[in-house]
N, C-alpha and C positions, 0 to 999 in steps of 0.2 A: 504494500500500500504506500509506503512512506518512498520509497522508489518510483512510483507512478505519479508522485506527487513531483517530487524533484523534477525526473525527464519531464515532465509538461511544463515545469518553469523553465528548464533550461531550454524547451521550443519555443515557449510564449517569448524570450529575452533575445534567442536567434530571431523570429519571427519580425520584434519590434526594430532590430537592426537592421535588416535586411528592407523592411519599411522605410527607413529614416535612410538608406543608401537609396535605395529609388526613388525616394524624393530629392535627393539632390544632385544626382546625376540628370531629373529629369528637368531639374531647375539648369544647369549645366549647360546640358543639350539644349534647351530652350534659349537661352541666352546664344548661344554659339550659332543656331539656327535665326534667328532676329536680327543678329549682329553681322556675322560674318556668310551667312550664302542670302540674308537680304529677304526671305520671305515670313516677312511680317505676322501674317496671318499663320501658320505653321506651328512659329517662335511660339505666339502664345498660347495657341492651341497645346502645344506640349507643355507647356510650364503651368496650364492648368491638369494636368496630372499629378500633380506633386503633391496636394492635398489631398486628391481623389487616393492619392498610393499610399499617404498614411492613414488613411480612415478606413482603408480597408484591410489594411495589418492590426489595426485598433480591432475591428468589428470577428477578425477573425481568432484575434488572443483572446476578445469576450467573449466567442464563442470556446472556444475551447477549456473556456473558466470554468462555465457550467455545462461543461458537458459530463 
């Protein structure tokens, strides 16, 4: 039990990492794409994933709380 308990924090803690690099790669990417190949539209379309990518690491560690 106390094992099952650990490995799920130690996934929820990977989980939340791996969240918090895709949002800022995707903030990155977003800038790089705006700035340097010029389409505008693109840039920000991707840099509104960044938020979309930690709320869905958030909603997936919740889920995994109570499960």
């Amino acid at each position: 039990m106390k094992t099952n308990i650990l490995r799920r924090n130690k996934m929820t803690s990977q989980l939340r990492k791996i969240g918090l690099i895709a949002s800022i790669l995707s903030v990155l990417g977003s800038l790089y794409i705006y700035f340097i190949s010029e389409d505008k539209q693109l840039g920000i379309f991707v840099g509104l994933w960044a938020p979309t990518l930690i709320l869905l690491a958030s909603e997936i560690e919740n889920w995994m709380e109570n499960k």
